[in-house]
N, C-alpha and C positions, 0 to 999 in steps of 0.2 A: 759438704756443699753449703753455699752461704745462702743467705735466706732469700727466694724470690721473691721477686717486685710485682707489683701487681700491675695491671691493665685493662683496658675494656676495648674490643675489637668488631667490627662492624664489616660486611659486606653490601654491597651492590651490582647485583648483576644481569646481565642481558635478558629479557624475556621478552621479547619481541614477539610477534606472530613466527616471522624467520627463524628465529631460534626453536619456536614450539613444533612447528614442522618440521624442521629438521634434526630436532631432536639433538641438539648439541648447545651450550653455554658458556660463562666464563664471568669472570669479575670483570668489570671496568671501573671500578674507584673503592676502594680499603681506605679504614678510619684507623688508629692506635689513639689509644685516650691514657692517660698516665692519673692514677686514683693520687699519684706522689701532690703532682702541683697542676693537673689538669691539662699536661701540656699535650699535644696533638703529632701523631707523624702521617701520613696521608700520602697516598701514592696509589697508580693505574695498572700496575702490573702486579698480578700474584706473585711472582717468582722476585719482586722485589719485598713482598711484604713477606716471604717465608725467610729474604735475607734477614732483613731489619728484627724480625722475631727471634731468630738464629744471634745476633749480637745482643738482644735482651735477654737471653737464657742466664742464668734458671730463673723462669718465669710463670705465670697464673695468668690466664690469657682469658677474660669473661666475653662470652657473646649470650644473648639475651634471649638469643634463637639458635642453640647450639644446633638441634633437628637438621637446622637447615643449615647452617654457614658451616656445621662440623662434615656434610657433605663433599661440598667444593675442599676440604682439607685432607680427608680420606681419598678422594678421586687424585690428589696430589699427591701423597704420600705411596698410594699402592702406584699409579705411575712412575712414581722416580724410588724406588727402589728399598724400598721401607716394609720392613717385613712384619704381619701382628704378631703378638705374643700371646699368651694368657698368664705367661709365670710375673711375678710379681717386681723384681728387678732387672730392667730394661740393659739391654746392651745398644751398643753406637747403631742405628740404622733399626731399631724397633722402634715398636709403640704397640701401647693398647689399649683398649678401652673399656668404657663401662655404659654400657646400654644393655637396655634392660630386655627381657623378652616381648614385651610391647613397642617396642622401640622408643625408650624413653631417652634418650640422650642424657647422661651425666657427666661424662670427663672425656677426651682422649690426650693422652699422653706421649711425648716424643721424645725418642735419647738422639741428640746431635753429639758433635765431637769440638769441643774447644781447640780450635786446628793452631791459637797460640799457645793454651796450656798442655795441648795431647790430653784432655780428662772429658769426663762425659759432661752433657750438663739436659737437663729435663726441662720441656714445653709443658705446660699442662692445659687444656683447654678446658674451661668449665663452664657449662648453662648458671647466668646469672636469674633465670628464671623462677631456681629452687631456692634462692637469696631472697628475692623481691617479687610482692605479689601483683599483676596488672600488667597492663600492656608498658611501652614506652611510653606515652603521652597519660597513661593514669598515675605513672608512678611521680611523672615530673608534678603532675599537679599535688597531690596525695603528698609529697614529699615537702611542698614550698619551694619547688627551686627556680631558679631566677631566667631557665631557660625553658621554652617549648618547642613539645614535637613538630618540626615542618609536613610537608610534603612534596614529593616529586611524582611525574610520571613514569613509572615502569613499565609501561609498553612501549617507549621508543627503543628502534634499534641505535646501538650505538658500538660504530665499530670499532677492531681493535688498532686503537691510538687515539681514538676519543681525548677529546679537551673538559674535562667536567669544567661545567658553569660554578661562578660565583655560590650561585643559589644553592647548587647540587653538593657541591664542600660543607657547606653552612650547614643542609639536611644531615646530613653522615655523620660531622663534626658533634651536633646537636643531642643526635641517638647514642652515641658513644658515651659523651659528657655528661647527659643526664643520666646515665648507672653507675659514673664512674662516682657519680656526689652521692648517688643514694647509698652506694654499697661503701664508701669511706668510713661514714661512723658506724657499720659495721666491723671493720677492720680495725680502726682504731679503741673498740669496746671488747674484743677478743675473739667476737663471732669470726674464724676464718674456717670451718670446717667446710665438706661440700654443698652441705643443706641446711634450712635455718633449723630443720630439726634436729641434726646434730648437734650443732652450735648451743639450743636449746638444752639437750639432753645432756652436752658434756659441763654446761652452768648447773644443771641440777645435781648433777656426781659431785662436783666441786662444794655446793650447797652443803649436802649430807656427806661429805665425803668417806670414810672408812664403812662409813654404815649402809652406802650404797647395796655392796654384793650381800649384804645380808639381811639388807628390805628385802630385794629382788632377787635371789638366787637362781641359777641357770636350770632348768630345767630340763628334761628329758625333750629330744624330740618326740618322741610318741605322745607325752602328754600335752606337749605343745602345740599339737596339731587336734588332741581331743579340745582344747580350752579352745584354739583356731575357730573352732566350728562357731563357737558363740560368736563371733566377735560379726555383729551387725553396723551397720552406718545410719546416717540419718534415715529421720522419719519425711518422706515425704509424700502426697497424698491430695488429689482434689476431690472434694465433696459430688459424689454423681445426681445433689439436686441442684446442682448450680453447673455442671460441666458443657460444656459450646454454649450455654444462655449469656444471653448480654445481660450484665446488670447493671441495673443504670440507678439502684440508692447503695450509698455510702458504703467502701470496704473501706474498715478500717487494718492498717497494717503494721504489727508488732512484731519487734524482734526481742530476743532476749540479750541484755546485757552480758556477753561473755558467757554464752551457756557451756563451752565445753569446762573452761578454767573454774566456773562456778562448779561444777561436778566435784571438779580435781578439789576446792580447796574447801568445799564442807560437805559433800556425801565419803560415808564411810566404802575406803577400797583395801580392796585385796593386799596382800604385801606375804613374804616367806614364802616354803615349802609345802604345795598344796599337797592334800592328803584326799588318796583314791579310798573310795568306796562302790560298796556293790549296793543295789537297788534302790529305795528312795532316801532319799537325806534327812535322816533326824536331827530337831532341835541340838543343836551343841552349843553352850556360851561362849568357847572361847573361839570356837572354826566359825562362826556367824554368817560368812557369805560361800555361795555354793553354786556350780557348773553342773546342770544335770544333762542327762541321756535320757530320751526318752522314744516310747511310741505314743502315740495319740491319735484320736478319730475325735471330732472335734467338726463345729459350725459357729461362725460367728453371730454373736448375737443381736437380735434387734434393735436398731437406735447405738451400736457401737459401730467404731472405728478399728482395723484389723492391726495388730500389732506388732506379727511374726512376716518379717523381710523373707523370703526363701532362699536361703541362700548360693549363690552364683545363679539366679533365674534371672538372667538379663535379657529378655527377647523385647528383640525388633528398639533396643534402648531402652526398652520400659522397664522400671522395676516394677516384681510382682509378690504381691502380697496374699498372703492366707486365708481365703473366708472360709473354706470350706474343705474338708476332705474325702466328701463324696461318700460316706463309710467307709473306707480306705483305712488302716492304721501306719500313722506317717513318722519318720524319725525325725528329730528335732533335737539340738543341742541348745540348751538356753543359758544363760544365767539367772542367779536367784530373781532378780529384778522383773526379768522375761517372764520366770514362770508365776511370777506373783500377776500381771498383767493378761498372760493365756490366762487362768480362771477368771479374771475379773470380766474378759471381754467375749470369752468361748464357750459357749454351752461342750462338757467334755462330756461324748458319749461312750470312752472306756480309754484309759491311760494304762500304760505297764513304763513303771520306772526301770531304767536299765543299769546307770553306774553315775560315776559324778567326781570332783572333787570339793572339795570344801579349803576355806580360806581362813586366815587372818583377818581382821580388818583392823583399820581405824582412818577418823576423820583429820589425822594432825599430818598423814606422811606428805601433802603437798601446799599445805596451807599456808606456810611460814615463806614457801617461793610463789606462789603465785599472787599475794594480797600484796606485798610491794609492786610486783610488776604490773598490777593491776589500776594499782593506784597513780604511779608515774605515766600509765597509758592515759588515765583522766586527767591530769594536769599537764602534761607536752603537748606539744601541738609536731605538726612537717615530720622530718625524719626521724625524729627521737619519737615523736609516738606512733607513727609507723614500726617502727625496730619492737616496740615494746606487743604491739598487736600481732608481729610478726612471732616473735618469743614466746607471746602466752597461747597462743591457737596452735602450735607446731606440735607441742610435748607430748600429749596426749597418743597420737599416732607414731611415734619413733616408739612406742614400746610391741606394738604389735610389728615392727618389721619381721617381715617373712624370714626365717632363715635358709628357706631352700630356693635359692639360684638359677637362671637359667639368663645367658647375657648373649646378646647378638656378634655373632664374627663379622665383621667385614670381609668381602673377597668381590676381585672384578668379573664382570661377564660380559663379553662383547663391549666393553669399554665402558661399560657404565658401573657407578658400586652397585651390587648384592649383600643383602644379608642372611648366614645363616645359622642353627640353633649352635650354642658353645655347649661346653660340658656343665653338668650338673653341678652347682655348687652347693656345700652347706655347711650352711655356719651355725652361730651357738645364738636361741631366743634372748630377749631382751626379758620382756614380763609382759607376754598379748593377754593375761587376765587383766589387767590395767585396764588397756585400754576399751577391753569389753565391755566391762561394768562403768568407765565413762558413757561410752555412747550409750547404751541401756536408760541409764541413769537422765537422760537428753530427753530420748525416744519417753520415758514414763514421763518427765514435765510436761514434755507438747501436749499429749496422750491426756493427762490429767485437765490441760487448756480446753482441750477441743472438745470432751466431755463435757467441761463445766459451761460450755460455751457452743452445745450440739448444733440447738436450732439457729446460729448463727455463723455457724463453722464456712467457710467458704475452701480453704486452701492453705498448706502447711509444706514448712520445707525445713529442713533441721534444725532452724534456731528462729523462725519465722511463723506467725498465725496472722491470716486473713479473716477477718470475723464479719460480720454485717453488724456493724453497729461498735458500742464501745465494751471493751473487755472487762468480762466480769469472775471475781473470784482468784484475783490474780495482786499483785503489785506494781502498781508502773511508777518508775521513775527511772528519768534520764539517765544518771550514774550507777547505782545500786548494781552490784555485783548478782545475778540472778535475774535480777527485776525484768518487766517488760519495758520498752519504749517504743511509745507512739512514733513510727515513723513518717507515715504518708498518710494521707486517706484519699483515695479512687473515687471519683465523682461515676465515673464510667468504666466498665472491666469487664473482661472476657478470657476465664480461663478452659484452655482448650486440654491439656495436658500436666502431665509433670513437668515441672521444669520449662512451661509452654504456657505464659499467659501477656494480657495486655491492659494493664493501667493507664487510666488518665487524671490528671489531679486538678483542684481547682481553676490550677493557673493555668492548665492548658499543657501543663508536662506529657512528656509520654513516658512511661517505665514499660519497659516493653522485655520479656524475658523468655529467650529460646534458645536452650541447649545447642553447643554448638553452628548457631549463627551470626557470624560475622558481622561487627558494627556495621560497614557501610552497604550489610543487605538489609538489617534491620531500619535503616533509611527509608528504605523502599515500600514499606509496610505500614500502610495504614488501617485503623482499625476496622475498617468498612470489607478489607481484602483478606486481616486476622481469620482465615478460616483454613480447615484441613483442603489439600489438595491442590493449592494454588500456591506455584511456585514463582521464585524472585531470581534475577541475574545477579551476577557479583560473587559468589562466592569461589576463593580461588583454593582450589587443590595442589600439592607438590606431586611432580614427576620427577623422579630423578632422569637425567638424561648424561650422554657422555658431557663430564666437567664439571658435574654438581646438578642442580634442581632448579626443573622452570615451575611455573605456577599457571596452571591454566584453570579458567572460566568453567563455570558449572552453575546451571540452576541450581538455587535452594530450594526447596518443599517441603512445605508443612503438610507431613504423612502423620495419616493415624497409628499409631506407635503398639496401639492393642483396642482395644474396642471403645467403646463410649465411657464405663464404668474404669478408667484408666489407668483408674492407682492399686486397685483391686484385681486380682485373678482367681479361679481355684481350678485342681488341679486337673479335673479332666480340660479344662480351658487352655492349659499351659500344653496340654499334650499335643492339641490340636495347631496350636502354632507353633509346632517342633518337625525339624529334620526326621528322617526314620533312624539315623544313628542316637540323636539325641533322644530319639522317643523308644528307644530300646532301652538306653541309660534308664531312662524316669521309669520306665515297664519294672526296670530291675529293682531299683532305689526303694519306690515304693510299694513295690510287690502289686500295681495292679493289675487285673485281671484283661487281657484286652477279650476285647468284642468278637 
């Protein structure tokens, strides 16, 4: 097959009141953007933009919102006679895809027939999402490009044979072209894989090349699923003397210079064949870094900050943290990093070490790729230092890829798509000790900030310290690899949550940040109304409907997500905001006794 051409491809469609009632939709104007020389094909009928796709094959088809426009393509395809697969090479009249058990949208793929040549030839459709980070309109700017996001109305109905306006072309045209400029010198630099972390990961194999498989060597699933257990995410965390309080002197607001590539490229990591052991981990000079098992009963101590994430304890959105185990003995998988921080920060009222492995390290395996790329991000500006920011934050997470599987089937029901669970897949680990002892490694810097800076501490989020006042015992500067940088400072602030607060800066800014709320309800919100239980209009939901997905209207609300004390739980706490299936689990897990 000869090499496909690339494109950026765009929808718009009906969402009318009419249409949400009746639960039925459709395109009325298609964009084509060519990444070649930017040129445009445009057209009102679907069935002519599957022709015109059909004579660009073999093709890479980017939409920016696969979620949604790979929709309206699946509704086309299971209608006109296109059968899914799971097997890996497509015949004439398949396709299949790759979405995740979340429904993450990543490719779908399609065999037409060369009806001049009689040969096959492959659609591929890919979320340009996992390329570039931001909406449409952040990326144009973020990037320097010479064109901006418009706007239309998408509640008119508009029916079928619609004349799209001047304006309406120029909107579409606009959305298209601007990923088609961002993602070129992508393309032209070698990044073509599906995700920048790919792209990322296969420039590092190329970096070390032969020596790759034998930093990293494949590992057992079973032990890749005990290292699994470690592997924590950011620290984040509001102080409960300052939570719902307005404060009205100075937050100062610090981010870290590149904290995760900072980990990568001078704390000593993991690398080779870890080596099992039973019970606690003795000093070794050459195995230095170590994964324990443990049990613990444990309380957090006064004037500290909790450091153990619980892992998969996501209730009500909140993450929940460890103060306490109630006298409970709890299992906990750590890294060295972790469990040097549990004593620092937990009064241990009795531990039993269980198993572990222990590591390699050294501080050289990523430093020689990340201090270039790091450096070229502080001296480019637009697209080129976007690509490089996109390059150095990616790495660290493609070695923890899950190897075990689970992908959405597509199938219709009453005319609309369905999705249901596919077979189990499993493939072979990357190296998830990696990317462990990076985040760890995050989680101790913050961790070491907020300590050194208690009576000041306001608010923390993985690369980020809200202080009252200015940071002490730390580094700041603008550039410096590690360093902190003065970002903002908040004349005025209000944080309500994780992931849930509101700044105002001298000039009268708002930084206003909630999880999952939509820019144009964040409009809506002033600091006066910034409080739990008052909800805002605007935010749009996807239904799928027969023909693809309408977007209907829903209050926002800012709910209390877990109690006042919000970034903290402990465990009888978590019990009580659990289902009775999940609260059997936790009865099991940690062996407590119920009431």
């Amino acid at each position: 097959m000869r090499k496909p051409n690339i494109y950026v491809f765009d929808f718009e469609s009906n969402n009318s009141q009419l249409n949400i009632d009746n639960e039925i939709t459709n395109i009325w104007l298609w964009d084509i953007c060519s990444l070649n020389d930017y040129s445009h094909t445009t057209g009102t009928d679907f069935n002519d933009f599957i022709s015109v796709i059909s004579k660009l094959a073999p093709c890479i088809m980017y939409s920016h919102n696969l979620k949604f426009d790979g929709i309206f393509i699946l509704d086309y395809l299971l209608k006109n006679g296109f059968k899914h697969t799971t097997e890996k090479h497509l015949k004439q009249g398949e396709f299949s895809t790759l979405i995740s058990e979340t429904k993450v949208f990543y490719s779908i793929k399609v065999c037409i027939e060369d009806k001049g040549k009689k040969a096959k030839k492959i659609i591929e459709f890919r979320d340009s999402t996992k390329k570039l980070k931001g909406t449409v309109a952040e990326i144009a700017k973020s990037h320097d490009l010479p064109i901006l996001k418009g706007e239309i109305d998408y509640r008119v109905y508009r029916p079928y044979g619609y004349i799209p306006t001047d304006e309406e072309i120029a909107y579409i045209r606009n959305d298209t072209e601007i990923i088609a400029r961002a993602l070129k010198p992508q393309y032209e630099n070698g990044m073509d894989k599906l995700t920048t972390a790919s792209d990322t990961l296969a420039l590092y194999k190329k970096h070390t090349g032969k020596y790759f498989q034998i930093l990293f060597p494949t590992i057992s699933l079973k032990a890749d699923t005990f290292i699994r257990n470690a592997y924590r995410g950011g620290l984040v965390l509001v102080d409960e003397r300052r939570c719902e309080k307005i404060i009205k002197q100075p937050v100062y607001v610090y981010d870290v210079n590149s904290m995760y590539p900072y980990q990568m490229a001078e704390k000593p990591l993991p690398y080779g064949t870890p080596v099992y052991y039973l019970g606690k981990y003795k000093k070794d000079n050459k195995y230095t870094l170590y994964i324990q098992r443990i049990e613990v009963c444990c309380k957090l101590k006064e004037n500290y900050k909790p450091t153990v994430l619980l892992k998969n304890r996501f209730y009500q959105k909140q993450l929940s943290y460890l103060t306490d185990t109630e006298g409970q003995m709890i299992e906990l998988t750590l890294t060295s990093v972790d469990m040097e921080l549990l004593f620092k920060h937990y009064e241990i009222f009795d531990i039993k070490y269980i198993d572990g492995y222990m590591f390699l390290s050294s501080t050289k395996l990523m430093r020689s790729f990340i201090k270039p790329l790091y450096e070229k991000k502080c001296t480019t500006k637009g697209a080129e230092k976007e690509r490089y920011k996109l390059l150095l934050n990616s790495l660290y997470g493609k070695f923890a890829t899950n190897p075990k599987h689970i992908g959405k089937i597509p199938y219709l029901e009453n005319d609309k798509v369905c999705f249901k669970n596919g077979p189990l897949e499993i493939g072979k680990p990357i190296y998830t000790a990696l990317s462990a002892f990076v985040t760890a490694y995050s989680r101790q810097q913050l961790l070491n900030t907020i300590q050194n800076n208690y009576d000041n501490f306001v608010y923390c989020d993985t690369d980020s310290v809200h202080l009252l006042g200015e940071i002490q015992g730390e580094i700041v500067d603008d550039k410096k690899l590690g360093a902190y940088k003065l970002e903002k400072i908040y004349t005025v602030s209000k944080y309500l949550a994780q992931k849930t607060y509101y700044g105002i800066t001298a000039d009268n800014k708002k930084d206003i940040k909630i999880a999952g709320c939509p820019k144009n309800v964040k409009e809506k919100i002033s600091f006066e109304n910034f409080n739990f239980g008052n909800s805002f209009d605007g935010k749009l939901l996807p239904k799928t409907v027969n023909g693809g997905i309408v977007l209907i209207e829903h209050p926002f609300t800012l709910k209390r997500r877990w109690n006042k004390m919000s970034s903290t739980a402990k465990i009888g706490e978590i019990i009580k905001y659990t289902d009775n299936v999940t609260y059997k689990k936790i009865i099991n897990k940690y062996r407590i006794k119920e009431c």
